[in-house]
C-alpha positions in Angstrom: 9.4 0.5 2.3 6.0 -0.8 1.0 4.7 -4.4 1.8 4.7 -5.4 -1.9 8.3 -4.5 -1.8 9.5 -6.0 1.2 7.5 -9.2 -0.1 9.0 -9.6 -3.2 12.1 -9.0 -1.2 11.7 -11.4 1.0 11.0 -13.9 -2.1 13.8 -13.4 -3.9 16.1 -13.8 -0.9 14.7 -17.2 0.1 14.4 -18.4 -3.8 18.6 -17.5 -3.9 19.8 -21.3 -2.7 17.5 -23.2 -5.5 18.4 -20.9 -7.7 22.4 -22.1 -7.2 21.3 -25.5 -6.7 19.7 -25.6 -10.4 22.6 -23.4 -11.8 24.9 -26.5 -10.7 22.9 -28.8 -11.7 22.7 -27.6 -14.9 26.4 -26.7 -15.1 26.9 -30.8 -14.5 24.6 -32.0 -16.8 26.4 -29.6 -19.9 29.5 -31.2 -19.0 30.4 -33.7 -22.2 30.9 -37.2 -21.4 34.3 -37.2 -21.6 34.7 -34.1 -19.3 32.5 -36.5 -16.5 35.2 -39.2 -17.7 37.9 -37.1 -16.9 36.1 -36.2 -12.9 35.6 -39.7 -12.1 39.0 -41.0 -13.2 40.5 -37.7 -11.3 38.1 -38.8 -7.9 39.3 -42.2 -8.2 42.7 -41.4 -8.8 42.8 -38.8 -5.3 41.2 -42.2 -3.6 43.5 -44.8 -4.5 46.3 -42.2 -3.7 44.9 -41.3 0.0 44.3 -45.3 0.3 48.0 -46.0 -0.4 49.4 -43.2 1.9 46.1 -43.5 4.8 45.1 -47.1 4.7 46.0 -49.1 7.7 45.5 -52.3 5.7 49.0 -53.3 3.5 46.0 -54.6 0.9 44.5 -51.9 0.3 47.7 -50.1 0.0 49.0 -51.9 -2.8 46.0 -51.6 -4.6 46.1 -47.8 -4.1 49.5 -47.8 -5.3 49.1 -49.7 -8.2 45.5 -48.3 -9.6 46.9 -44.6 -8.9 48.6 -44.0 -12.4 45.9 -46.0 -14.7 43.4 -43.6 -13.1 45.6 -40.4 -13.2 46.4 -41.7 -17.1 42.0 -42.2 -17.7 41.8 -38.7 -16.6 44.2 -37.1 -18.3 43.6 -38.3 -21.6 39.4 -38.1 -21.0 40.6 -34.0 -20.3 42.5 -34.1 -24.0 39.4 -35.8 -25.4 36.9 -33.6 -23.6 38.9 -30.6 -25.1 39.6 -32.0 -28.8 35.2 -32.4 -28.6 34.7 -28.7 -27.3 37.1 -27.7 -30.1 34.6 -29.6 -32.5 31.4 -28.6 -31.6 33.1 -24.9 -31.7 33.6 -25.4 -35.4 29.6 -27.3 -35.7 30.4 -30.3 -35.0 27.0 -31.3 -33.1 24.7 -33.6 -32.0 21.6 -33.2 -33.9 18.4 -34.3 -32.0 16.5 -37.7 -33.3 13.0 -37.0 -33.3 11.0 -38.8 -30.1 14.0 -39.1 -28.1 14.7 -37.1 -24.8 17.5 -34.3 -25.6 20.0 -36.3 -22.8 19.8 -39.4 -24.7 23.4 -39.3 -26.5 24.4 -37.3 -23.0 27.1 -39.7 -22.2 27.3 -41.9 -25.5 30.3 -44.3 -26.6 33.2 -43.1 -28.6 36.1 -45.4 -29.5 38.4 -42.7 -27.8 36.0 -43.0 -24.8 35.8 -47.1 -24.6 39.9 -46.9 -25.1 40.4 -45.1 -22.2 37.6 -47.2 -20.2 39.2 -50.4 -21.4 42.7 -49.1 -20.4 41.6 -48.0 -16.9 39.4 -51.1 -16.4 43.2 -53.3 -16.9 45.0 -51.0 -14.9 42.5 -50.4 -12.2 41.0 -53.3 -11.8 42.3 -56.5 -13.6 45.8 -55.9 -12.9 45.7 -55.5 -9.4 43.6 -58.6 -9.5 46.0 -60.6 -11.6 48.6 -59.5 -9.2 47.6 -60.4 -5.5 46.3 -63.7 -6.8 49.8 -64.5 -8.3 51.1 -63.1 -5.5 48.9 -64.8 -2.9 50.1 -68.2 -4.8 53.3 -67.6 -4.5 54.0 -66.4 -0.8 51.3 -69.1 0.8 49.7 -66.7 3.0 47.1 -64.1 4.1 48.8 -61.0 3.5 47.5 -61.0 -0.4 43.8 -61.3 0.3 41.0 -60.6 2.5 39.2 -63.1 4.7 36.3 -63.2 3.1 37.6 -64.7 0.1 39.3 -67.4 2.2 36.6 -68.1 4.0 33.8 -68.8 0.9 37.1 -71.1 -0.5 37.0 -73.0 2.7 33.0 -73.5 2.8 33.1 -74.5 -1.0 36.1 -77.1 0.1 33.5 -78.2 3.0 30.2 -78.3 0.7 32.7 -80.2 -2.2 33.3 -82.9 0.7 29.3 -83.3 1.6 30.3 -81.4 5.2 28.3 -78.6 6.6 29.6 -74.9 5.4 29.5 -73.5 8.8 31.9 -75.0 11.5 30.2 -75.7 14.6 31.0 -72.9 17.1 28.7 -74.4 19.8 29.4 -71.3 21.9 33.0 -71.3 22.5 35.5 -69.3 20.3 36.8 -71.4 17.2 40.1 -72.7 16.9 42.2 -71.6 14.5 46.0 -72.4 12.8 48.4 -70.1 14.6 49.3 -67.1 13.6 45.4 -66.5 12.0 42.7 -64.2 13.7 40.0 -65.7 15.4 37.5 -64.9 12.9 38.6 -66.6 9.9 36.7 -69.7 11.7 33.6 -67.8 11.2 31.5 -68.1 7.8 28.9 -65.2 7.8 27.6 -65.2 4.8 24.7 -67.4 3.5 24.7 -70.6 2.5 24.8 -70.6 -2.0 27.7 -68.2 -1.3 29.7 -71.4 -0.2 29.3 -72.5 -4.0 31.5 -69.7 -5.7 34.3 -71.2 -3.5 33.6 -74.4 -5.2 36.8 -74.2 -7.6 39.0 -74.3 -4.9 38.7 -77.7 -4.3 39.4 -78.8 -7.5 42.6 -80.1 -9.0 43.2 -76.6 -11.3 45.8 -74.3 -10.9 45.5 -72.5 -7.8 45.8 -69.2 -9.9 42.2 -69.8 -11.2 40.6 -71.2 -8.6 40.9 -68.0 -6.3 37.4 -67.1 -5.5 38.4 -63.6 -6.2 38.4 -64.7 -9.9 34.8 -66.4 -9.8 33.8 -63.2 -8.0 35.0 -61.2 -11.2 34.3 -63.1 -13.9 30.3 -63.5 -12.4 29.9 -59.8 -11.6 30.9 -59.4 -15.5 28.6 -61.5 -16.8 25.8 -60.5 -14.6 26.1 -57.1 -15.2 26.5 -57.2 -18.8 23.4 -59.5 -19.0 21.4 -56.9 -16.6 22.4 -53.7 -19.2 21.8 -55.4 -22.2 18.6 -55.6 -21.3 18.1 -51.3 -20.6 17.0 -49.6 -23.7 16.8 -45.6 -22.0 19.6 -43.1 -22.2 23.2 -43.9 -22.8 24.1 -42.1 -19.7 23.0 -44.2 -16.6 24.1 -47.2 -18.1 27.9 -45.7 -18.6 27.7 -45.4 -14.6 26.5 -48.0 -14.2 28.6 -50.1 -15.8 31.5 -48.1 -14.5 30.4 -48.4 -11.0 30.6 -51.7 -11.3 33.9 -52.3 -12.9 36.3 -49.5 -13.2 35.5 -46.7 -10.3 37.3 -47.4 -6.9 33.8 -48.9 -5.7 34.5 -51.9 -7.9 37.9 -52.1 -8.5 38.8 -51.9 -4.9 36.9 -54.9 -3.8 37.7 -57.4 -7.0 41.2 -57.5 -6.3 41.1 -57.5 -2.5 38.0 -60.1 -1.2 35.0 -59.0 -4.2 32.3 -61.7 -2.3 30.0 -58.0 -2.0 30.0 -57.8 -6.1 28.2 -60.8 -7.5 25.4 -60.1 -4.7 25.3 -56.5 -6.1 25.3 -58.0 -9.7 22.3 -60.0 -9.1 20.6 -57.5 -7.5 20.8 -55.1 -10.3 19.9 -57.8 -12.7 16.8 -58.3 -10.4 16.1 -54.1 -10.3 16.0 -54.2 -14.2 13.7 -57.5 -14.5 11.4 -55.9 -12.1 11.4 -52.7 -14.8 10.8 -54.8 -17.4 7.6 -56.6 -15.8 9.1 -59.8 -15.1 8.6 -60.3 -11.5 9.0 -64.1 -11.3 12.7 -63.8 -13.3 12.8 -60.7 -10.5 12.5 -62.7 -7.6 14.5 -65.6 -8.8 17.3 -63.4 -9.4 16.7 -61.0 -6.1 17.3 -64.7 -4.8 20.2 -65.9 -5.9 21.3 -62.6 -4.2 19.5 -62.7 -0.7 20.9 -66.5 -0.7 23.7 -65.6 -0.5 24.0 -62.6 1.8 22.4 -60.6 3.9 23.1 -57.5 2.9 20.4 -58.1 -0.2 17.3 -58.8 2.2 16.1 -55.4 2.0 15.7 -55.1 -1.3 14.4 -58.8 -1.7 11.9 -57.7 1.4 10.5 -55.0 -0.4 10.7 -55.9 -4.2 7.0 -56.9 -3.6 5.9 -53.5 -3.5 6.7 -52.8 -6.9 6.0 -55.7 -8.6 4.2 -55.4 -12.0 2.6 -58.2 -14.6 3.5 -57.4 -17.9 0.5 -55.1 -18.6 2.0 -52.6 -16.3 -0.6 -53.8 -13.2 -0.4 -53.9 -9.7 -1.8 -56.0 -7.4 -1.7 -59.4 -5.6 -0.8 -61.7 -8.6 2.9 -60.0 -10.0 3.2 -59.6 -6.2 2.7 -63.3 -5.5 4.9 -64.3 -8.5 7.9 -62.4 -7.1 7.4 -63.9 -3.9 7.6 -67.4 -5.6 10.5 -66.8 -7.5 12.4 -65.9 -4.2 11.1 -68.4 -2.5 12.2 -71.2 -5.0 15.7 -70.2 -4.6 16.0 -69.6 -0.9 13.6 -72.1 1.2 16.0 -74.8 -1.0 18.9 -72.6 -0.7 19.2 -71.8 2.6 16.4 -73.9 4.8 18.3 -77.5 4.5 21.7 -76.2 5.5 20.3 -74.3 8.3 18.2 -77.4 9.7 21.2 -79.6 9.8 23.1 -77.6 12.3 20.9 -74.7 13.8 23.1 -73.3 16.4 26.7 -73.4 14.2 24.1 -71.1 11.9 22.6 -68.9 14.3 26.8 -68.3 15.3 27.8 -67.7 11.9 25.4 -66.0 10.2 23.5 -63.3 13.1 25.4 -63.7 16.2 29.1 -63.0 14.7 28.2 -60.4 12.0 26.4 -58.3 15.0 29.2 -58.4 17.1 27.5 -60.6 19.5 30.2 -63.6 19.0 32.5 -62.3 21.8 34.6 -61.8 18.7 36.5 -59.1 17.4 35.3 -58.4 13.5 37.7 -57.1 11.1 34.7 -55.2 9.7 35.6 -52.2 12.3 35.7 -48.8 10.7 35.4 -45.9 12.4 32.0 -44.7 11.2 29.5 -43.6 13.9 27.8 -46.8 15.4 31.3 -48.1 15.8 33.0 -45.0 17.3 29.8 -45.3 20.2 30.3 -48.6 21.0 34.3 -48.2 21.1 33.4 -45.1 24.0 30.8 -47.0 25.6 32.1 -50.4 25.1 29.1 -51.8 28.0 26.2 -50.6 25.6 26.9 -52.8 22.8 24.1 -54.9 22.8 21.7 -52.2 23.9 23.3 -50.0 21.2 22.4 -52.2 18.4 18.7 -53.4 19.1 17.9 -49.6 19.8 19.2 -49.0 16.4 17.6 -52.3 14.7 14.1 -51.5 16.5 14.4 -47.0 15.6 15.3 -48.0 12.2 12.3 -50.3 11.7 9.7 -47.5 12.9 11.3 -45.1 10.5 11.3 -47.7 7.7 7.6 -48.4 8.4 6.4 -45.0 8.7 7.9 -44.2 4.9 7.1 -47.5 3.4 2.9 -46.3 4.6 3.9 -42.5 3.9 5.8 -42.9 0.4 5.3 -46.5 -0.6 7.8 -47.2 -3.2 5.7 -47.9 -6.9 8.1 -48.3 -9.1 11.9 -50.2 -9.3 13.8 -47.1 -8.9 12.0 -45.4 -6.1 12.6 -48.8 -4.4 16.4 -48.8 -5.1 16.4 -44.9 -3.8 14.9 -46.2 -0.5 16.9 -49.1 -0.1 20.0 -47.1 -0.9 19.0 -44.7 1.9 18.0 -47.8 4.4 21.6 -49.2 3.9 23.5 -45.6 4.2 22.1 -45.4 7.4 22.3 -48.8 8.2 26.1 -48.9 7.4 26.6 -45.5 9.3 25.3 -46.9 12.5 26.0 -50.3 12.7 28.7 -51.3 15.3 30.7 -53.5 13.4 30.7 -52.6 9.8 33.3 -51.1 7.2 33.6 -48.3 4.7 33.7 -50.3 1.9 29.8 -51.6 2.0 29.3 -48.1 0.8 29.7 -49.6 -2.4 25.8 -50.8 -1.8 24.1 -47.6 -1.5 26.4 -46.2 -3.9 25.4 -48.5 -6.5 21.7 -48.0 -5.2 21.4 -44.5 -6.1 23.1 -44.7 -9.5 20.5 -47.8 -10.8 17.8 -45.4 -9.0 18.7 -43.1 -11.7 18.9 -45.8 -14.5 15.4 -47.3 -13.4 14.1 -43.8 -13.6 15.2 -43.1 -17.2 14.2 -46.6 -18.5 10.7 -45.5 -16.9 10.7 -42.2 -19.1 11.6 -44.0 -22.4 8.9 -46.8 -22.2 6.8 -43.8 -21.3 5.8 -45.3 -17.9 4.5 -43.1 -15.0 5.4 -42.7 -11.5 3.2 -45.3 -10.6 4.7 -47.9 -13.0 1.8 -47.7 -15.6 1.6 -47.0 -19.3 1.3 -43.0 -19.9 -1.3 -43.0 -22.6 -2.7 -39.2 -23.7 -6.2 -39.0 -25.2 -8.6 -36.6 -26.2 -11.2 -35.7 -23.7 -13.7 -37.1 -26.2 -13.8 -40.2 -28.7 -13.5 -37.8 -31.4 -9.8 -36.7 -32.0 -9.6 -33.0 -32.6 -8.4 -31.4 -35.6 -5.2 -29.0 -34.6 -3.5 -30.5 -37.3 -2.7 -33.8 -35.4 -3.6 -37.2 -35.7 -4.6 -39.0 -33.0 -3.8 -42.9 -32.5 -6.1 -43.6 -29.8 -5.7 -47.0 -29.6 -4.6 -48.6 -25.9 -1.4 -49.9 -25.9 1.8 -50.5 -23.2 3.2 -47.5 -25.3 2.5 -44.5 -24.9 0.1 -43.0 -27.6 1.9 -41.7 -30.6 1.2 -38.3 -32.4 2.0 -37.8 -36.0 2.1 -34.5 -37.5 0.3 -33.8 -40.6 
């Protein structure tokens, strides 16, 4: 056999795997929107029915059983749709192409069959159960119809109502509790302006509406509707998006069993999309409101700095320094006063307990990796988790110098890989804070396109083509060379 041969051999053998990776890839991006309706619904509806039958929590049951058939229904009739649309588009029924727009941009574009079935699904799956536990959580009096975390934000918002501190002083020695609770509902990890989305419980309304789980809702709504209102790219990432956030298992799930990880997400994303649209201080006062109130947002508010931009698409020191301050105006007030007034009942609450160094057993115990380790090896828990904390920093700082995130959605695609690991590892942690990275990588896409339909570059500034001299050439073009945060237009003559 000669060498040229063998070579070329050789070359097509290893080129085989990206070949089949691009064939899928391109086999999911000619699905219609309503055939990616109908697979989502379909995953969703496999989840809730493995969380009703697998789940060890009776929650989480009910929810599976309830959101089952309103997923199963969404996908069933998205199928029909998808089919009724193929059956169009056979006859020449398509999309024709608006001139200056990217050929995905009606990819996954509204329909009032599609918005029926999301509005159905988003009841079923996510409302109803809602509406359901809280009525039922009225009724019976107890725990079994909610998740601590909700009751515990309703008990600091009771405490910050009454002037008291949030965070009950541990002082060392395990909390007591009302018999018949867990030890844990005494503790209050989460960060001080969470307390004031618990507010409505002390107030003299109907304790229907003054669930937390309903503030939690009705803020993640409005949030999220405010942050994709404001995104002017392709049709497609804002569907997920929005779906992410309020129909799929990753949002539905949470809402109507604690939802305290939803508004956080909410005002992250807003803060992601202010970022994209070079308003750094509105960035950081939003990135904020979400690293106020818990941790789990500090690694994006640690490294929004990084890609910070003015409003001519620049770099530098300045947009950097007003991001800073708008985080800083919300959390030194946020946070610092509450913590100075009781130190030690805050070092308990908010580090000591959520690392598992309390002496306490967390509920947040799934059997992911870092948990499954320190369950074996029950002597290296301490030693497990600093060696984890202190490899995951050198990692973190060797790509943050190697690949320095530029632009909003590089950032999110980093942070969403920091927390997947993060979660994986961790001793004490739970399944559900997928959700985070989840939602990470879907905005990391929505970023992205936003980039590509202001025209901005990799490096977050203005993509602007000229001629390689003053004079514009004549190949029957003409030229507007004049600078502008858009990119230069071309009009056909």
């Amino acid at each position: 056999m000669s060498e040229r041969l063998l070579r070329s051999r050789l070359l097509g053998f290893g080129s085989k795997r990206p070949n089949l990776l691009r064939r899928g890839a391109r086999v999911i991006k000619s699905w219609s929107p309503e055939e990616r309706d109908a697979v989502l619904y379909a995953a969703s509806s496999l989840f809730a029915i493995s969380t009703a039958e697998a789940s060890s929590i009776t929650l989480y049951q009910q929810w599976g059983k309830l959101a089952a058939g309103p997923y199963a229904v969404g996908a069933v009739l998205s199928a029909f749709a998808a089919r009724k649309e193929r059956r169009l588009s056979a006859e020449g029924d398509t999309l024709v192409a608006v001139a200056g727009t990217s050929k995905s941009t009606g990819a996954w574009h509204w329909t009032g069959t599609r918005t029926t079935i999301f509005l159905m699904v988003l009841v079923g799956a996510t409302l109803l159960p809602l509406s359901l536990e809280v009525l039922w959580r009225t009724d019976t009096g107890g725990t079994a119809h909610v998740q601590p975390e909700a009751a515990v934000v309703e008990q600091a918002g009771v405490r910050v109502a009454h002037h008291q501190d949030p965070y009950p002083n541990v002082a060392g020695r395990h909390p007591k509790v009302p018999p018949g609770q867990p030890a844990y509902d005494a503790y209050d990890p989460y960060l001080p302006l969470m307390s004031y989305l618990g507010l409505a419980r002390s107030t003299d309304a109907p304790p229907r509406l003054t669930d937390a789980r309903v503030t939690f809702s009705i803020i993640t709504v409005i949030v999220v509707v405010a942050a994709l209102g404001m995104c002017r790219g392709d049709t497609g990432p804002r569907v997920l998006a929005l779906q992410s956030m309020t129909v799929l298992p990753t949002a539905a799930l949470p809402l109507a069993t604690g939802g305290d990880d939803l508004p956080v997400a909410a005002f992250m994303l807003l803060g992601l999309v202010l970022m994209q649209r070079r308003r750094p201080l509105g960035a950081g006062i939003s990135l904020g409101i979400a690293a106020s109130m818990k941790i789990t947002a500090w690694p994006v508010a640690a490294l929004a700095f990084l890609a910070a931009r003015d409003r001519e698409g620049r770099s530098g020191r300045r947009p950097a320094l007003w991001l800073l301050g708008g985080l800083g105006a919300v959390m030194l007030p946020a946070i610092l006063p509450t913590m100075a007034e009781n130190v030690p009942a805050f070092v308990d609450n908010v580090v000591r307990f959520p690392l598992g160094l309390a002496g306490i057993s967390s509920p947040a115990q799934s059997p992911l990796l870092g948990h499954l380790v320190v369950s074996l090896f029950p002597g290296i828990h301490r030693l497990f988790t600093l060696c984890v904390a202190g490899a995951g920093a050198i990692v973190l700082v060797y790509v943050l110098v190697r690949r320095t995130p530029r632009t909003p959605a590089a950032l999110s695609r980093l942070v969403g890989w920091v927390l997947t690991l993060g979660i994986l590892l961790a001793p004490d942690t739970r399944l559900g804070y997928m959700l985070y990275p989840i939602n990470f990588f879907v905005w990391s896409w929505l970023l992205s396109c936003e980039d590509e339909a202001l025209g901005f570059s990799d490096e977050a500034s203005p993509v602007v083509e000229e001629p390689a001299d003053e004079t514009p050439r004549e190949v029957g073009l003409v030229a507007i060379p004049e600078r502008s945060r858009e990119p230069a237009a071309y009009v056909r003559t």
